[in-house]
C-alpha distance (Angstrom), angle and dihedral (degrees) to the residues before:
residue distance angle dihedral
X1 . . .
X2 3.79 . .
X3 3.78 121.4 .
X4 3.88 117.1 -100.0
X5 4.25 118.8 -152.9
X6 4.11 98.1 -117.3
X7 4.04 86.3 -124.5
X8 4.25 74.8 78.2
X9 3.08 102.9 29.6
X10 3.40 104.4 61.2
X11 3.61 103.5 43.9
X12 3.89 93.0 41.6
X13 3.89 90.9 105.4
X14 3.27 96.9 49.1
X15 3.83 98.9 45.9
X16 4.26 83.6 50.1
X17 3.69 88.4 55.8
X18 3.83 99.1 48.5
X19 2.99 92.0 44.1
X20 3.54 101.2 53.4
X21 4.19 84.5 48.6
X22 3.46 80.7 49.2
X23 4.02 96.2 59.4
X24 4.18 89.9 37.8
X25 3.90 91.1 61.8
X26 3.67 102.8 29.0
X27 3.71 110.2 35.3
X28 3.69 125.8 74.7
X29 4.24 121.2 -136.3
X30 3.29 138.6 44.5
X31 3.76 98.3 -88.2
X32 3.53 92.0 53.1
X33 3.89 87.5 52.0
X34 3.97 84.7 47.9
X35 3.44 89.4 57.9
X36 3.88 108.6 47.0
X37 4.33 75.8 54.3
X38 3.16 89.6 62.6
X39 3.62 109.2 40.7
X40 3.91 88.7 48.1
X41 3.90 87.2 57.5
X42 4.01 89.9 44.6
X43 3.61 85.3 55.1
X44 3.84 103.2 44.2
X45 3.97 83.8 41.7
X46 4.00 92.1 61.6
X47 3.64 97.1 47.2
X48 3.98 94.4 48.9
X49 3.34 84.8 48.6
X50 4.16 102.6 46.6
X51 4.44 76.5 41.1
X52 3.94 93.6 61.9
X53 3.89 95.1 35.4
X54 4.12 90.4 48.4
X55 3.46 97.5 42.3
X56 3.88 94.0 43.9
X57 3.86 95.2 51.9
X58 4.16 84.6 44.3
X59 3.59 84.4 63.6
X60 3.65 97.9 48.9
X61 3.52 97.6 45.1
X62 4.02 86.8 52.8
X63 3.49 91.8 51.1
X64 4.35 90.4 49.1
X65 4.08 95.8 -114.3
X66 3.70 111.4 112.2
X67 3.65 93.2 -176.2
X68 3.44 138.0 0.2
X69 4.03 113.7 -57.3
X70 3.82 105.5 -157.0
X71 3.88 99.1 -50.6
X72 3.28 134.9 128.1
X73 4.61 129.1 30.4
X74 3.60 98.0 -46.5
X75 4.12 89.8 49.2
X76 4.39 81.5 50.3
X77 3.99 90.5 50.3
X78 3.64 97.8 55.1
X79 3.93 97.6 39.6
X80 3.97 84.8 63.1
């Protein structure tokens, strides 16, 4: 995945879901309306997603494990 500049990246949500509102009030047709859906759900899809991912690292970092140590099925696999 190619690198984005954070002055994107971190509004990119928010521009998906304007502009989605944007296309549900402003455009005319059905596909148009299809579209704004979409974008809105793009939008509110990303920031769930960045949500869960942020706020599950937070927790690891709090608890001093930056990554995995050894737990979990592929941790069982190799021990055998």
């Amino acid at each position: 995945m190619p690198w984005l500049p954070d002055w994107f990246y971190e509004p990119l949500p928010y521009l998906c879901i304007g502009g989605g509102i944007l296309a549900l009030y402003a455009l005319p047709g059905i596909l148009a309306q299809l579209s704004g859906v979409i974008l809105v759900l793009i939008g509110i899809t990303i920031l769930y997603l960045r949500w869960a991912h942020r706020s599950k690292n937070s927790k690891r970092h709090a608890a001093g494990r930056t990554h995995r140590q050894g737990s979990g099925t592929h941790a069982k696999l190799r021990r055998r």
